[in-house]
PyMOL commands that place a pseudoatom at each C-alpha (Angstrom):
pseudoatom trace, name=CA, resn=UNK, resi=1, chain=A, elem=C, hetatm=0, pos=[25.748, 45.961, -17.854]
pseudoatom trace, name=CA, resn=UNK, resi=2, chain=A, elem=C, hetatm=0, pos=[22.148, 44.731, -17.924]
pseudoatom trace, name=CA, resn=UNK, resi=3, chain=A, elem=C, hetatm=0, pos=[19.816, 47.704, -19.238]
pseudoatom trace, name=CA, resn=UNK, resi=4, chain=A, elem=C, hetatm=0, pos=[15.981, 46.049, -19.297]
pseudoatom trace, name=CA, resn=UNK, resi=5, chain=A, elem=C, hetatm=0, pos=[15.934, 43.807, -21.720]
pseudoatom trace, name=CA, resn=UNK, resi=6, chain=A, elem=C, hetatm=0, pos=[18.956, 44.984, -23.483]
pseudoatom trace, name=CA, resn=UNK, resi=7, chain=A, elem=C, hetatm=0, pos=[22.007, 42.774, -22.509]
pseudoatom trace, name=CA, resn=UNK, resi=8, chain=A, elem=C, hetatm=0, pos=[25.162, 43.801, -23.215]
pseudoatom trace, name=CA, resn=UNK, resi=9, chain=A, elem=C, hetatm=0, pos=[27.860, 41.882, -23.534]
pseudoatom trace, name=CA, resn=UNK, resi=10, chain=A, elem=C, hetatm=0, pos=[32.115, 42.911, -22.313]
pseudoatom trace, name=CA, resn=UNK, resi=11, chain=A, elem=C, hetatm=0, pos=[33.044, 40.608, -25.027]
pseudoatom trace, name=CA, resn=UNK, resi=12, chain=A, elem=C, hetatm=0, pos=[32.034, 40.123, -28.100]
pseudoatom trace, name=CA, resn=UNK, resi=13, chain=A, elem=C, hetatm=0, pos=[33.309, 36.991, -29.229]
pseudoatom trace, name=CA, resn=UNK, resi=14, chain=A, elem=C, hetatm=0, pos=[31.189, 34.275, -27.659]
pseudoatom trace, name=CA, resn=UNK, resi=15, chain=A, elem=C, hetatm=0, pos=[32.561, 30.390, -27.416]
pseudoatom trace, name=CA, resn=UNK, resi=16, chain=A, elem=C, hetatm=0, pos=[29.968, 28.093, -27.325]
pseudoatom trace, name=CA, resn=UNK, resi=17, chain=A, elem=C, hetatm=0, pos=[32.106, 25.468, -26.629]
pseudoatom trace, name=CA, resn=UNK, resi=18, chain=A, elem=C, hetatm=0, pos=[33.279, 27.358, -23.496]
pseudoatom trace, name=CA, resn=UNK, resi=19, chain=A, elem=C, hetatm=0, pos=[29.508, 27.494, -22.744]
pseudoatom trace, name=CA, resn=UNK, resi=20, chain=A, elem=C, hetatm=0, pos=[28.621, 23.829, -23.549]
pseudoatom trace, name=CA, resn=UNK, resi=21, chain=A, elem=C, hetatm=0, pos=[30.914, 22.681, -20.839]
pseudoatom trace, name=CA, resn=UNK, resi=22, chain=A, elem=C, hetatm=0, pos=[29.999, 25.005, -18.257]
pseudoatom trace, name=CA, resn=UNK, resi=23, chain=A, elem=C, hetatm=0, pos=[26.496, 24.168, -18.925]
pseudoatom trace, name=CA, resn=UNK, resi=24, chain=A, elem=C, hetatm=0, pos=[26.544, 20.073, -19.910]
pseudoatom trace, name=CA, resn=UNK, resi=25, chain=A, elem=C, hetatm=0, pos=[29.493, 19.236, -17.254]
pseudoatom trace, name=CA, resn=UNK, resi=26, chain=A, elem=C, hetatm=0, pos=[30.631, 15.049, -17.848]
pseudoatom trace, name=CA, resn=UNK, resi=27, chain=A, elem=C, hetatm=0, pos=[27.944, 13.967, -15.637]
pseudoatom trace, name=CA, resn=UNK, resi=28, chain=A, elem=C, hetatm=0, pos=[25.527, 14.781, -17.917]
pseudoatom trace, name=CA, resn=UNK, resi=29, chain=A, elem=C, hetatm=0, pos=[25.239, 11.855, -20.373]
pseudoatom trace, name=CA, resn=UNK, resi=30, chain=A, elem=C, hetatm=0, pos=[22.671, 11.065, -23.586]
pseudoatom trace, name=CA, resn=UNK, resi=31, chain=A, elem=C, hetatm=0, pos=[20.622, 8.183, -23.024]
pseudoatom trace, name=CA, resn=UNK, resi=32, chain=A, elem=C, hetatm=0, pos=[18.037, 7.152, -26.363]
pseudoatom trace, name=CA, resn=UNK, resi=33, chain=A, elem=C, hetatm=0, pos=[18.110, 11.403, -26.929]
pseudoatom trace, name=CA, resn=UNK, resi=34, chain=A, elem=C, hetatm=0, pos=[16.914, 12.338, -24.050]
pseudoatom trace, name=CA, resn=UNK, resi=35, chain=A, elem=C, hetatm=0, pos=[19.445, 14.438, -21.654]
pseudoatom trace, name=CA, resn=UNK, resi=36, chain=A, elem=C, hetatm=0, pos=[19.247, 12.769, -18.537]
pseudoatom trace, name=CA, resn=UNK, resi=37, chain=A, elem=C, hetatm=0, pos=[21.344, 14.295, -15.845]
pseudoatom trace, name=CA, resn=UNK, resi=38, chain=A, elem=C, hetatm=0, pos=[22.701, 12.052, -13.597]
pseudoatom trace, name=CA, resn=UNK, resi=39, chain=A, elem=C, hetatm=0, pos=[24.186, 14.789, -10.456]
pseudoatom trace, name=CA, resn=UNK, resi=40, chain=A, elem=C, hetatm=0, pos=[21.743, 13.064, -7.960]
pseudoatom trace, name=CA, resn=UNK, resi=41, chain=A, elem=C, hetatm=0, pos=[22.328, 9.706, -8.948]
pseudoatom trace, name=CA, resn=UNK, resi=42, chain=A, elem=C, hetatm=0, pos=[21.350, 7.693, -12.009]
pseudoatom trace, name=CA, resn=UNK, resi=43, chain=A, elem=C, hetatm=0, pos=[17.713, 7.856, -13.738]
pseudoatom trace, name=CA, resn=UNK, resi=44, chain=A, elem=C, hetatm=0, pos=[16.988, 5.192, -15.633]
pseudoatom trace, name=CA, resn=UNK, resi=45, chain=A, elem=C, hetatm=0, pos=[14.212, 5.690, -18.438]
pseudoatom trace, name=CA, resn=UNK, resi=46, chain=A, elem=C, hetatm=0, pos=[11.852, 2.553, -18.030]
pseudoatom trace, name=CA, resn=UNK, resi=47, chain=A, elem=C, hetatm=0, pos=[11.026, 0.542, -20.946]
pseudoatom trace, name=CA, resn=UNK, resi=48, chain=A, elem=C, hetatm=0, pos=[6.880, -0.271, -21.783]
pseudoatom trace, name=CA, resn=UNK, resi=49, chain=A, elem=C, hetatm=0, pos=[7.436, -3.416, -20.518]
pseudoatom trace, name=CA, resn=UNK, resi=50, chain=A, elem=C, hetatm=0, pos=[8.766, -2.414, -17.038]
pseudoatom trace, name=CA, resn=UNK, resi=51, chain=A, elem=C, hetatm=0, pos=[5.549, 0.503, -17.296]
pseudoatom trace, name=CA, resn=UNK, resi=52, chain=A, elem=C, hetatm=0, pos=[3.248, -2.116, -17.845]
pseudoatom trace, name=CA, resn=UNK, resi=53, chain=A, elem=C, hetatm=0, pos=[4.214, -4.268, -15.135]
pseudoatom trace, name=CA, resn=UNK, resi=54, chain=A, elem=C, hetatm=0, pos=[4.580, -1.481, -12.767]
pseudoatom trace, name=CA, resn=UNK, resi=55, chain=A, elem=C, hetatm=0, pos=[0.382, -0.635, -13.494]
pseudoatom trace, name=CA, resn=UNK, resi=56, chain=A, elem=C, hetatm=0, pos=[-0.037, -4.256, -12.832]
pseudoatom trace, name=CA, resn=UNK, resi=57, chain=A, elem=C, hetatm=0, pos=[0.866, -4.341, -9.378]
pseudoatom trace, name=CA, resn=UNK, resi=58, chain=A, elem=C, hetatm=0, pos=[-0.514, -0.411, -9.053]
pseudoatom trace, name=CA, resn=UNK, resi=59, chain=A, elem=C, hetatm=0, pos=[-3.985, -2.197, -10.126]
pseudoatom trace, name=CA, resn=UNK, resi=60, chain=A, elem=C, hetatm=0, pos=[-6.452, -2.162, -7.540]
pseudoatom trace, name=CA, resn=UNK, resi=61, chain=A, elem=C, hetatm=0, pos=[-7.267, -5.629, -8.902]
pseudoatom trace, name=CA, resn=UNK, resi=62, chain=A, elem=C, hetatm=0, pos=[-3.542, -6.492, -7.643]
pseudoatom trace, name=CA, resn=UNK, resi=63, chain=A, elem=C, hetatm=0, pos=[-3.830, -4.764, -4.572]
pseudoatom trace, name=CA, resn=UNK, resi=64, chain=A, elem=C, hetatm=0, pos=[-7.376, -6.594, -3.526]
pseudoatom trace, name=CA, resn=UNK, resi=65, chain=A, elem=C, hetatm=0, pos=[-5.465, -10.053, -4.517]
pseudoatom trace, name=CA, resn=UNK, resi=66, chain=A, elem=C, hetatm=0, pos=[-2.526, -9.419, -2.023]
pseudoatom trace, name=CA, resn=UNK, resi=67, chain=A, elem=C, hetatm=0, pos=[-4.207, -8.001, 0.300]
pseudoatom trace, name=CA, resn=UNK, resi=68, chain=A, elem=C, hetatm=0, pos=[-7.115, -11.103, 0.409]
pseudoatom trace, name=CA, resn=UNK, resi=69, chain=A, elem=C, hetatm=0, pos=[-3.602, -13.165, 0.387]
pseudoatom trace, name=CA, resn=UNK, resi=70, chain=A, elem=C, hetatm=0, pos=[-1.848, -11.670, 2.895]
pseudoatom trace, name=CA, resn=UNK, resi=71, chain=A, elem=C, hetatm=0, pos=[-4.825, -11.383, 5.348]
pseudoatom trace, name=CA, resn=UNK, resi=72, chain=A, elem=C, hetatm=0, pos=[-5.524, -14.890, 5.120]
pseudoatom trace, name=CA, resn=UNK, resi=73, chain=A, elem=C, hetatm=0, pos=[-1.877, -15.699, 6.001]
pseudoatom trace, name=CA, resn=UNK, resi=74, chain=A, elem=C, hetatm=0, pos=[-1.963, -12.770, 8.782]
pseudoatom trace, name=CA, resn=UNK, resi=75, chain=A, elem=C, hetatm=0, pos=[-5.192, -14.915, 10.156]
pseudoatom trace, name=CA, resn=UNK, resi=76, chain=A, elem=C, hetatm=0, pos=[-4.274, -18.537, 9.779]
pseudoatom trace, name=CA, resn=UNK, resi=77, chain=A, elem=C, hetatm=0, pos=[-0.955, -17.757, 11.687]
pseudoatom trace, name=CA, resn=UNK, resi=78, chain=A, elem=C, hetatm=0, pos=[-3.517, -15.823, 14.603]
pseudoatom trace, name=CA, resn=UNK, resi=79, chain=A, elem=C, hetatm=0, pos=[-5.810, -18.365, 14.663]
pseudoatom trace, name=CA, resn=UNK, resi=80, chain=A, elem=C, hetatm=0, pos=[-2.607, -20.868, 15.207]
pseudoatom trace, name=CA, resn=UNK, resi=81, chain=A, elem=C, hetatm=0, pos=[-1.803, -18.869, 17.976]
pseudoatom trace, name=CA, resn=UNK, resi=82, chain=A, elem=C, hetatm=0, pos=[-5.429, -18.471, 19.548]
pseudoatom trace, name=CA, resn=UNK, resi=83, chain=A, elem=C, hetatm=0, pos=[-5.786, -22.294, 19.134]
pseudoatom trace, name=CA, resn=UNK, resi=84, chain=A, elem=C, hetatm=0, pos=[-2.656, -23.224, 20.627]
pseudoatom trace, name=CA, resn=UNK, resi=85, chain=A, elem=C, hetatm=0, pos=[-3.112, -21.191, 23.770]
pseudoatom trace, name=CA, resn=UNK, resi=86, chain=A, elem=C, hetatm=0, pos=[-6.725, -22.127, 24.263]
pseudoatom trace, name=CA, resn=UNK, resi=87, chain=A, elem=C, hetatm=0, pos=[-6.602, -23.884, 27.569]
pseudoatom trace, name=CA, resn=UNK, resi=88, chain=A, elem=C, hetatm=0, pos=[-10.515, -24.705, 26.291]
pseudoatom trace, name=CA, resn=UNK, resi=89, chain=A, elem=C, hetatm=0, pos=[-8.858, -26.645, 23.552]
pseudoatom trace, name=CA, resn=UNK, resi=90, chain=A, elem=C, hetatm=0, pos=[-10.408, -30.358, 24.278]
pseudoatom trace, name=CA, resn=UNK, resi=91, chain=A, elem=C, hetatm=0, pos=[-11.927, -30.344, 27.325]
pseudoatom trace, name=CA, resn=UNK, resi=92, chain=A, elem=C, hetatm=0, pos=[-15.383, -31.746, 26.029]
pseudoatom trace, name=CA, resn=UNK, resi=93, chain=A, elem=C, hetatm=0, pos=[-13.781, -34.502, 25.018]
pseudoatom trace, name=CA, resn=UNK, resi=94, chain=A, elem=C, hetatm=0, pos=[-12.944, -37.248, 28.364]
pseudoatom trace, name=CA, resn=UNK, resi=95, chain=A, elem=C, hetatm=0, pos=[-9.569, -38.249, 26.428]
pseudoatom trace, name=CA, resn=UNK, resi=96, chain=A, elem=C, hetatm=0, pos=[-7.646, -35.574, 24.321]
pseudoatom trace, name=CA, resn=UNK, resi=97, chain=A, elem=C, hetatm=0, pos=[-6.614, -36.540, 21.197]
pseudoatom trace, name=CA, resn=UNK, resi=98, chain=A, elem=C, hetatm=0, pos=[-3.684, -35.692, 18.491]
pseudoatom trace, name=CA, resn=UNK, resi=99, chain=A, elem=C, hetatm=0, pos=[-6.353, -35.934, 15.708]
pseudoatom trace, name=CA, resn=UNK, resi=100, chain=A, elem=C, hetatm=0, pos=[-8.885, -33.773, 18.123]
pseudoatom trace, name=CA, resn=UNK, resi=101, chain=A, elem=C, hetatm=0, pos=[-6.602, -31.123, 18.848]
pseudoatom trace, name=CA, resn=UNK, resi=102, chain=A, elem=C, hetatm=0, pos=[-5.115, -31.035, 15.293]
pseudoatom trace, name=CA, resn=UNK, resi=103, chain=A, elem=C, hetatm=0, pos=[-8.953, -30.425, 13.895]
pseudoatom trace, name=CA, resn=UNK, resi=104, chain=A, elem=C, hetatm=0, pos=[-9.180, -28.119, 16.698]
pseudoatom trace, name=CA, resn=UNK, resi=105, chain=A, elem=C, hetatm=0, pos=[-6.041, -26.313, 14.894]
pseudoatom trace, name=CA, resn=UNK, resi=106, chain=A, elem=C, hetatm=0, pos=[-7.207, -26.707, 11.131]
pseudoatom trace, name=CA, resn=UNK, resi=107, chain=A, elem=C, hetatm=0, pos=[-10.890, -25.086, 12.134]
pseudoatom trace, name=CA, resn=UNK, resi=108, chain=A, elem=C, hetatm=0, pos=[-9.386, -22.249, 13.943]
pseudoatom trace, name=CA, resn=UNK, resi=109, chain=A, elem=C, hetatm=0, pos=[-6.403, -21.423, 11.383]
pseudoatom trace, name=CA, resn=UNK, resi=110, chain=A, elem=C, hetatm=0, pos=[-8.880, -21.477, 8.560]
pseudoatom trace, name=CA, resn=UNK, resi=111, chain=A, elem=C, hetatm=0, pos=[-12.111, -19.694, 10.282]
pseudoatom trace, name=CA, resn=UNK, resi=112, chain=A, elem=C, hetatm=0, pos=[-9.483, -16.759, 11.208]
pseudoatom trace, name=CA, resn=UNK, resi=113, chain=A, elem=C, hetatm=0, pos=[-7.679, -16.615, 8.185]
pseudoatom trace, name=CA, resn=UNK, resi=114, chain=A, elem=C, hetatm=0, pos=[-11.232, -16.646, 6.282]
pseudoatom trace, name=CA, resn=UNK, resi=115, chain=A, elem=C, hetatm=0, pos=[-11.960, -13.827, 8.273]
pseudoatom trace, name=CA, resn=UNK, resi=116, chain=A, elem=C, hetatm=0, pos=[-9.045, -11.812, 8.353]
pseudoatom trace, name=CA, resn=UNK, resi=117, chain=A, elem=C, hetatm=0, pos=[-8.863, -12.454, 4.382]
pseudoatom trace, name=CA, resn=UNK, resi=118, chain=A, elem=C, hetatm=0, pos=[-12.727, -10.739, 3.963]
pseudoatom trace, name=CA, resn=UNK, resi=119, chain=A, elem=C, hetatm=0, pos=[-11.647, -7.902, 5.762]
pseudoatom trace, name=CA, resn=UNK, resi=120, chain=A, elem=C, hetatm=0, pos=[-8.511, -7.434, 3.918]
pseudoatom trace, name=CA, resn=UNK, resi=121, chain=A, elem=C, hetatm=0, pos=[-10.302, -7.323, 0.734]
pseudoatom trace, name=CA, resn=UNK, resi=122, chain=A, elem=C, hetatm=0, pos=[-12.590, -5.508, 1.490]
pseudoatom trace, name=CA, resn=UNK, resi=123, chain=A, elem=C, hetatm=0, pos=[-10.469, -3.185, 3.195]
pseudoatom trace, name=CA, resn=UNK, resi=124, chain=A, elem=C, hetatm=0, pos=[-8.694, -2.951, -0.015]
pseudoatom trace, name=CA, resn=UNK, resi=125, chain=A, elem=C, hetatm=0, pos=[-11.438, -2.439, -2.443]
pseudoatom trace, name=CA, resn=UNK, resi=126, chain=A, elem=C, hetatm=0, pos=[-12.986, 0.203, -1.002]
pseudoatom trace, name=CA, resn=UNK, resi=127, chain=A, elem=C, hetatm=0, pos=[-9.731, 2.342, 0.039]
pseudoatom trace, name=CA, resn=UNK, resi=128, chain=A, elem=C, hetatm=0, pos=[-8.900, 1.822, -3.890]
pseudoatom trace, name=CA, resn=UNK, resi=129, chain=A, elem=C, hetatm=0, pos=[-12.078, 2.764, -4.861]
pseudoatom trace, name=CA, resn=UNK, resi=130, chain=A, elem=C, hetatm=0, pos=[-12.205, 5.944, -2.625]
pseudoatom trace, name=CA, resn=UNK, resi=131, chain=A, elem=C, hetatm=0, pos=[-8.381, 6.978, -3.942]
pseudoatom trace, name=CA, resn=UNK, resi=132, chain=A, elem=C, hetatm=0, pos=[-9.501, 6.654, -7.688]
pseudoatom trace, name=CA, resn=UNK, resi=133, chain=A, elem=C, hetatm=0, pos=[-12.677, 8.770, -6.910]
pseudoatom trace, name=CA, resn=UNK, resi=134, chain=A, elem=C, hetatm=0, pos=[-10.968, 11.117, -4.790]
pseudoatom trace, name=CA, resn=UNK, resi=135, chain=A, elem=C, hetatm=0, pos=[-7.365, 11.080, -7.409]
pseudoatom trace, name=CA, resn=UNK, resi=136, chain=A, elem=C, hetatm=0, pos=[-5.835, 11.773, -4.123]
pseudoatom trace, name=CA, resn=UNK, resi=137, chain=A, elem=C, hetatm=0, pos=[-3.548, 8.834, -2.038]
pseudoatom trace, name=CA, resn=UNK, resi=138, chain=A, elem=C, hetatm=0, pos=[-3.601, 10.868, 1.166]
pseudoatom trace, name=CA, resn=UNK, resi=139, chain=A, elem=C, hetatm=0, pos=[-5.099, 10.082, 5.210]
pseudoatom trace, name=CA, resn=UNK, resi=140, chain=A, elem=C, hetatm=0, pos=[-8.466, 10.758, 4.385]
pseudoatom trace, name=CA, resn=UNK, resi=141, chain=A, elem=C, hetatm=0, pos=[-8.659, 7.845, 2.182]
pseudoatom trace, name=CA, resn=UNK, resi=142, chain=A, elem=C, hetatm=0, pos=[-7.651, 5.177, 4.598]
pseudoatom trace, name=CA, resn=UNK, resi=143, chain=A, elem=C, hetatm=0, pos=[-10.233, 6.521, 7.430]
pseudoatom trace, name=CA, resn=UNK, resi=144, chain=A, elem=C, hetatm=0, pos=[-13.025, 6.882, 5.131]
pseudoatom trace, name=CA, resn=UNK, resi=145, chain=A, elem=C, hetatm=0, pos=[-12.353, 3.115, 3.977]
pseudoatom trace, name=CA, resn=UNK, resi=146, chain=A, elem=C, hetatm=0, pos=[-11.988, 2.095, 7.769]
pseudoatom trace, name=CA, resn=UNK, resi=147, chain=A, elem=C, hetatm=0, pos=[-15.287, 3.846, 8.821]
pseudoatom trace, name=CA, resn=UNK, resi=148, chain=A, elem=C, hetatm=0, pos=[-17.065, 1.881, 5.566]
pseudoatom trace, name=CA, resn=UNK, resi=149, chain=A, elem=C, hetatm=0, pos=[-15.099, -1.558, 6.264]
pseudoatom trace, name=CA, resn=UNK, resi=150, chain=A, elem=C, hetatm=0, pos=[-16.101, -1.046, 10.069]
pseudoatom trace, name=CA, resn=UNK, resi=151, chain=A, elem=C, hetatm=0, pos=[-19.556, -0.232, 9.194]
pseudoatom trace, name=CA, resn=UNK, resi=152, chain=A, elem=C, hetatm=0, pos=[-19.965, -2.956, 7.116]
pseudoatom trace, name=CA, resn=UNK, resi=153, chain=A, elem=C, hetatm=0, pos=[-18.575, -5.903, 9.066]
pseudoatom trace, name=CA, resn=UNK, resi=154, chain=A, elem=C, hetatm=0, pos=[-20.219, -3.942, 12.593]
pseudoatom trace, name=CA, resn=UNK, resi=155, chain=A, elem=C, hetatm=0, pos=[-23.812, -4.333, 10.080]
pseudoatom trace, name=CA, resn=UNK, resi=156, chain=A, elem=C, hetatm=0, pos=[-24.132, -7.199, 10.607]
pseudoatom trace, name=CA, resn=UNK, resi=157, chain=A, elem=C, hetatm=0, pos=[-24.876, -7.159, 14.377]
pseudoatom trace, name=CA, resn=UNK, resi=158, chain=A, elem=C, hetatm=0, pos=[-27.075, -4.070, 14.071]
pseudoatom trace, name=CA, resn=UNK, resi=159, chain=A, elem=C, hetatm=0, pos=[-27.013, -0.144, 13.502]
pseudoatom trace, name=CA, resn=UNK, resi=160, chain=A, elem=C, hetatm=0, pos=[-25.458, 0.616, 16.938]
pseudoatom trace, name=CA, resn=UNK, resi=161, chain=A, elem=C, hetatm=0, pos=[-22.585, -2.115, 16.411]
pseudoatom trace, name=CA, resn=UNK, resi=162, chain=A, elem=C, hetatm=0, pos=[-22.264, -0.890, 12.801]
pseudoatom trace, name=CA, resn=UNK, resi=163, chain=A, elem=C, hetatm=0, pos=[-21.297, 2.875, 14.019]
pseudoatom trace, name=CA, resn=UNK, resi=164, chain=A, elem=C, hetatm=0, pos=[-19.331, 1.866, 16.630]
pseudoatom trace, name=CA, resn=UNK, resi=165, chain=A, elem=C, hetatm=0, pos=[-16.959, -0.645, 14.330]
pseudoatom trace, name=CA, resn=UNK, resi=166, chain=A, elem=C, hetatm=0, pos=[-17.506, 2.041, 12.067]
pseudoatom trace, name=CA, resn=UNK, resi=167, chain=A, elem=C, hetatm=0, pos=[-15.835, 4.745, 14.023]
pseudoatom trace, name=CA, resn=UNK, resi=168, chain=A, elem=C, hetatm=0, pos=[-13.306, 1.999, 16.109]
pseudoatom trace, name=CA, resn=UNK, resi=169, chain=A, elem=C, hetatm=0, pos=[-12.322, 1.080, 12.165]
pseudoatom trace, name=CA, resn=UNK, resi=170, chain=A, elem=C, hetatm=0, pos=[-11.731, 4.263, 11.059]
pseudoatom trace, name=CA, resn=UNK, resi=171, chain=A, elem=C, hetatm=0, pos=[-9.326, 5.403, 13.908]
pseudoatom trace, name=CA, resn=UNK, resi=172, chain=A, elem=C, hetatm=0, pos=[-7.296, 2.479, 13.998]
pseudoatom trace, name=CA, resn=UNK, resi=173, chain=A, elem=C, hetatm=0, pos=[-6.601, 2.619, 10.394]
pseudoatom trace, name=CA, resn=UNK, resi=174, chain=A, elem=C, hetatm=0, pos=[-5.754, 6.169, 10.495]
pseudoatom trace, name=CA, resn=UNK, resi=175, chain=A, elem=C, hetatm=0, pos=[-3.641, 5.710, 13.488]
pseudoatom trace, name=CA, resn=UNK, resi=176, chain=A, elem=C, hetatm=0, pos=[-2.005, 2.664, 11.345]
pseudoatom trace, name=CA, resn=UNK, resi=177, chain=A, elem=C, hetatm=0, pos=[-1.518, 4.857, 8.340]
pseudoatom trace, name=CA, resn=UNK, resi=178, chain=A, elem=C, hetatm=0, pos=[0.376, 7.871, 10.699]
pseudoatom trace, name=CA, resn=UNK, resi=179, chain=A, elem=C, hetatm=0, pos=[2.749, 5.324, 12.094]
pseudoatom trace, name=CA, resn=UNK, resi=180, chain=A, elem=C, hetatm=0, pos=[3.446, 4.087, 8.808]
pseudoatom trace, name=CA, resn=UNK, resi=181, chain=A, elem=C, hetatm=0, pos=[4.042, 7.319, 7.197]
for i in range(1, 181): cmd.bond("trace and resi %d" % i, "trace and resi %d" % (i + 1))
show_as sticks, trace
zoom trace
């Protein structure tokens, strides 16, 4: 019987090898000293290399990069779209032209992807900047960068446009970031 912090034991003899196995059952395994228990599937121990590489792409450097990338692509492809449905494409011109309507394309893809790509890094930079002040990756970070990115692009055209891209900004990224978590 248990008495405090007395235990007492019904038999003295104790097996430790009896123990060992009720304790360390076979999938339990070694792996460079380290028990690592493997019940809820296997955990591999990464190697400095595969560390590194992980902080690499966990870089906000990295992050900016893709998402300057990945907005420009995002843009090019909506300015395709915009310029291919334009049923203004041309008509300033008496006789349309392959070459016209191709330029038309080109200007369009790039001027949206340009676009797109500034407000993907920017978008980026200052979310990044606001999680490493904060230490937190949580909701709060992605409004607070929307209201900033909004304000900042809305600045341009004015106070009054800056708040409202400010505050359209900031709830459409948070509404993004609920749907995506």
């Amino acid at each position: 019987m248990e008495t405090g912090n007395n235990i007492q034991t019904q038999n003295p003899k104790f097996d430790y090898r009896e123990l060992s196995t009720m304790l360390l059952d076979p999938s339990i395994r070694l792996n460079n000293k380290i028990i690592v228990p493997t019940s809820l599937g296997t955990n591999i121990i990464k190697t400095k290399d595969e560390l590194r590489v992980e902080a690499a792409f966990n870089s906000c450097t990295f992050k900016v990069m893709m998402s300057t990338v990945g907005g420009f692509g995002v843009g090019a492809f909506m300015g395709l779209i915009s310029a291919s449905m334009d049923p203004q494409t041309g008509i300033a011109v008496e006789k349309q032209t392959v070459k016209g309507i191709l330029k038309d394309f080109k200007v369009r893809t790039l001027g949206y992807g340009k676009n797109f790509a500034i407000i993907g890094a920017l978008f980026s930079a200052v979310e990044c900047s606001i999680e490493t002040h904060r230490g937190r990756s949580d909701w709060k970070n992605v409004t607070l960068s929307g209201g900033i990115t909004g304000a900042l692009i809305g600045m341009r055209a004015g106070v009054k446009a800056g708040i409202v891209s400010a505050a359209g900004f900031a709830a459409f990224s948070s509404i993004i970031e609920y749907y995506m978590h």
